[in-house]
N, C-alpha and C positions, 0 to 999 in steps of 0.2 A: 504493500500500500504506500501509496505517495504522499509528501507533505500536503497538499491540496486535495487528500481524497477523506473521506473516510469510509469506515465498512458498518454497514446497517444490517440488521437479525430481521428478517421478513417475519419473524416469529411466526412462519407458518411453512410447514413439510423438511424444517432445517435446514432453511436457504437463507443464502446472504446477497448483499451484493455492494457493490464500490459505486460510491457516488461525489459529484466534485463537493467541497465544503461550501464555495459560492458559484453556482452557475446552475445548470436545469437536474434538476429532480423529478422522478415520477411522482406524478399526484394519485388520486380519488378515480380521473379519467380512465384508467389501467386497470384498476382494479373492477373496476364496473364493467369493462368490455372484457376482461378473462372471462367474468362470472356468465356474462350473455351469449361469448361464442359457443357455439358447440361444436367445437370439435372433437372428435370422437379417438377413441384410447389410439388406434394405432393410425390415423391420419397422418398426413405426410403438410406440414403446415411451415407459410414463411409470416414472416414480421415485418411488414416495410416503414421505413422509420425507426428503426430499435431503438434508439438513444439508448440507456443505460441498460435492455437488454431487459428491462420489468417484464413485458407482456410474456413472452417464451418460458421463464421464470413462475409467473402464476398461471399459467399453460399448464406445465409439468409438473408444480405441483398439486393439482386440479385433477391430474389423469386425464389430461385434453391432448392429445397428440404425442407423437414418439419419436417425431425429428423436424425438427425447426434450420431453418436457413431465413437469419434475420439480414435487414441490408440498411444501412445509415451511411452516410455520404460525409460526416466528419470522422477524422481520421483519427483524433484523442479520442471519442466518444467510443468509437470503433472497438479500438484499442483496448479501454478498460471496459468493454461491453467482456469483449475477449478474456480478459483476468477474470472477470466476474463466472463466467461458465466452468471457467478449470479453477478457482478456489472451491466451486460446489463440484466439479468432478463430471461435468456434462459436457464436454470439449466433443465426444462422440455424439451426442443427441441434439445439440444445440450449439451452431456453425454459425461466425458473424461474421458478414462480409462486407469492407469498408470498402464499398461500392454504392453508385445512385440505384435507386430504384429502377429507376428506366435501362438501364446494364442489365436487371435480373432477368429477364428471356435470354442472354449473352450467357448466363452462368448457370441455369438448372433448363432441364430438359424442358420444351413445350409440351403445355399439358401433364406437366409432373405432380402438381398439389391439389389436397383435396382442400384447403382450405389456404387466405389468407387476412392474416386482422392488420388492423393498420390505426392507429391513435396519431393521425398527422396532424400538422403545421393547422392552426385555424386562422393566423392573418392574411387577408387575401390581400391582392395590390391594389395600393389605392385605396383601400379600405381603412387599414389599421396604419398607428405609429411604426417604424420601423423602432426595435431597439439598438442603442447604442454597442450593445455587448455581440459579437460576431456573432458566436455561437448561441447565442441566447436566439439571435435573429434566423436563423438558418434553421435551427430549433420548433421558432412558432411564423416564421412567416413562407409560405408558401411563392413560387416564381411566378414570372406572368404567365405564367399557363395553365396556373392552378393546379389541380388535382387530375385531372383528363388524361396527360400521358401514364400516371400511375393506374389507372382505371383501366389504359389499353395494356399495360405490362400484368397486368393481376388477367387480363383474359388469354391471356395467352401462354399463361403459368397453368391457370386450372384447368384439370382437368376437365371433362361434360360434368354437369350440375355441382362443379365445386362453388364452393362460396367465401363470398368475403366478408368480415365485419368490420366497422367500424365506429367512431364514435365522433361525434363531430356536434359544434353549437346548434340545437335548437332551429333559432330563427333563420339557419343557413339551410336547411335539410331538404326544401325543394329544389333549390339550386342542386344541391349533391345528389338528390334523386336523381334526376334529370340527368346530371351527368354519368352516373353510373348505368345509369339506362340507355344513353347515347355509345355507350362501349360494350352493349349486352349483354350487362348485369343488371339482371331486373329485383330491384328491392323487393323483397318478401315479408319479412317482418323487418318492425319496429318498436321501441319503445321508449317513451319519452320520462327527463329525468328532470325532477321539479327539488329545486331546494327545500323547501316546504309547502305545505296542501295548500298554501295562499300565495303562493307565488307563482308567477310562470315558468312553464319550463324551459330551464336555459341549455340541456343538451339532449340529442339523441341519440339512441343505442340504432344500427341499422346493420339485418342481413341481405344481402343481396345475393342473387343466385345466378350462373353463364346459365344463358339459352333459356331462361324459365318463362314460362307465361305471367300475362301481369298483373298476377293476383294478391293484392299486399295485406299483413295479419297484422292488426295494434294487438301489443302486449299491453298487459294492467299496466297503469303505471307508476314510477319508482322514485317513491318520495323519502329525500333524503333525512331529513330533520325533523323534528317535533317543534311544535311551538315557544318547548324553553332551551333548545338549540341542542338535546341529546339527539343521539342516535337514532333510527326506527329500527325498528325489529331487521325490517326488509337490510337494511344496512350491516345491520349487525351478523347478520345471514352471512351475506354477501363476506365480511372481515372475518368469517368465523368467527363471530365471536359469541357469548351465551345472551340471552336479553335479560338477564337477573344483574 
């Protein structure tokens, strides 16, 4: 571990993992889209955007898949995505390639996966501030192309009726329909993530499926807070954790 890193106890399936002291950290977003993908035990699944390599991480401990091929485009992040797999001992099951997303049809077979999730970038151009921190920026903003060349590289990864999930803001989710329907991946289920039962919802959970007809399923939806800011059950669920 480096001066700048430290090592964090997932305190779940005795995973760890390395994250910078000041720059991007997994949130909340990651663990709510492991809990909704379904991917199945022995599924062959990638991660686009890994950044610290969370999502593969509560993957596997989950029993959601049996070999991840994650791809992030910075080459520190890359790097200790990398140490992070071989201090837990997954170097065989879970492969991090400091490569763009749009490279991934260059490095696994077309039609290779049956699934793949992706927790990307939500500033779009022109939309949001850029930040000043490189990596911080690279991190949460998106190029001018948006998310679309990702969406052509995810169908040409899955396999017939593989699927992707992802998790993206709320008020952006017909934009990201649309797009993912435009490279056909037709959204199939969804399900919307509210801070609390009086608030709107500010994120959605979204399965998309290559080739599927356009029949889309709202899931109940997943209210994170209580009115005096604990946890909900469903949350608790979700962190394993007990509701007592």
């Amino acid at each position: 571990m480096r001066d700048d890193e430290r090592l964090d106890d997932l305190q779940f399936a005795g995973l760890k993992i390395l994250q910078k002291t000041s720059g991007f950290r997994y949130g909340m977003d990651a663990v709510l889209l492991s809990d909704f993908a379904q991917a199945r035990k022995n599924d062959a699944v990638a991660d686009f955007g890994t950044g610290t390599g969370i999502l593969p991480l509560l993957l596997w401990g989950r029993g959601k898949g049996s070999s991840f091929d994650c791809f992030e485009l910075q080459a520190g992040m890359a790097e200790m995505a990398q140490r992070t797999m071989a201090l837990n001992g997954l170097m065989e099951h879970i492969r991090v390639h400091h490569a763009s997303v749009t490279d991934a049809p260059n490095l696994l077979p077309r039609c290779s996966l049956d699934m793949i999730v992706c927790n990307p970038p939500y500033g779009t151009p022109g939309a949001t501030l850029r930040n000043p921190s490189e990596a911080k920026d690279i991190a949460r903003h998106q190029d001018e192309r948006g998310l679309r060349p990702w969406f052509t590289a995810a169908y040409q990864l899955l396999r017939g009726r593989g699927r992707m999930a992802l998790i993206y803001p709320a008020p952006m989710m017909l934009a990201l329909m649309n797009d993912l329907a435009r490279a056909a991946l037709t959204p199939k289920r969804f399900r919307l993530v509210y801070p609390r039962a009086d608030k709107p919802a500010n994120l959605v959970l979204i399965e998309a499926v290559k080739d599927a007809k356009p029949t889309l399923h709202p899931e109940p939806p997943l209210i994170v807070y209580e009115a005096d800011g604990s946890p909900t059950p469903e949350l608790r669920r979700i962190y394993h954790q007990s509701s007592t």
